[in-house]
N, C-alpha and C positions, 0 to 999 in steps of 0.2 A: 048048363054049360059044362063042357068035358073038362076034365083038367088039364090038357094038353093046350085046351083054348085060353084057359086060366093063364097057363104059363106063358102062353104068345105074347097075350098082352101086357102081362108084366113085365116083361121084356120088351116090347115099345112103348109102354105106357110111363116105367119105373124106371128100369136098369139102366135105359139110355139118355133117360133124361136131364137135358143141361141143370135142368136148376136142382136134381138131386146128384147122381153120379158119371155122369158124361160130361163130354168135351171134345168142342170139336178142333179136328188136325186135319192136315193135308195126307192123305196114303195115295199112292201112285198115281198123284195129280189131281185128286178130288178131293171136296172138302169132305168129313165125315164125321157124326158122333159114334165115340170111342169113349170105354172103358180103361185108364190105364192103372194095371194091379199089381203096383208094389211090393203088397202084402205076399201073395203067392209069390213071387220070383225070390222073395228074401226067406220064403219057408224051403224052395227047393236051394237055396244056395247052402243053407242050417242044416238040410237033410242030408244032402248028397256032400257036402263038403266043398263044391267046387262051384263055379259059374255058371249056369249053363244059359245066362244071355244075360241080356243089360236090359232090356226090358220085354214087356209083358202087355197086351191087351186086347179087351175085347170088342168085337163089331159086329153090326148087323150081315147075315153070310151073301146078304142082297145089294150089300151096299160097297164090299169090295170086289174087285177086280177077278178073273178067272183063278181058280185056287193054283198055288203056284208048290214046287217040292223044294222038299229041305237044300239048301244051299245056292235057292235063290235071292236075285237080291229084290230089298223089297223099298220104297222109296216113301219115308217118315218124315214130315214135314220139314223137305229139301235134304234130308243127313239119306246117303245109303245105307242100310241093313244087311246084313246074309239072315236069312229063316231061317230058325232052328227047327221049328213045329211049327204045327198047321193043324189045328184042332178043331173038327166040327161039330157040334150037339144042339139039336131042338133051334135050328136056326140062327145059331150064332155061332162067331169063329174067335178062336182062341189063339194068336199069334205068338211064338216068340222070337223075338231076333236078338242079335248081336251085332256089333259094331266087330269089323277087321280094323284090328291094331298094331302095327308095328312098332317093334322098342329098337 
């Protein structure tokens, strides 16, 4: 087995699995298992100093919607988002949004 195959399946088999690190949410009206990664949005907030979204995660790239550009809105379980990024590698997509907030 290649290890491209390797990582496929670790990736449907592991990464997204409810009973180890997935969970599923609503994205632009479907249900879906999703990754959400705390951990990284709180290393870029430490790095860069600033916000650069409120949250963070990952999904199968088959399982959402047509890839969408930055400062679209993107629709998280009923809350709208604006995209910051849109990140794709070995089959998975790496989102991150923000909420628009008015003070």
């Amino acid at each position: 087995m290649t290890l491209k195959k390797i990582m496929a399946n670790d990736v449907q088999d592991l990464f997204f699995n409810l009973d180890d690190f997935g969970e599923t949410h609503e994205v632009e009206g479907a249900e879906i298992d999703i990754v959400i990664d705390r951990d990284e949005l709180q290393k870029k907030k430490i790095e860069l100093g600033i916000t650069e979204g409120d949250i963070l995660f990952y999904a199968r790239k088959d399982d959402l919607p047509k890839r969408k550009s930055p400062g679209a809105f993107i629709n998280l379980d009923g809350r709208e988002y604006i995209l910051v990024d849109w990140v794709e590698n070995l089959g998975v997509s790496c989102l991150t949004l923000k909420q628009n907030r008015s003070i």
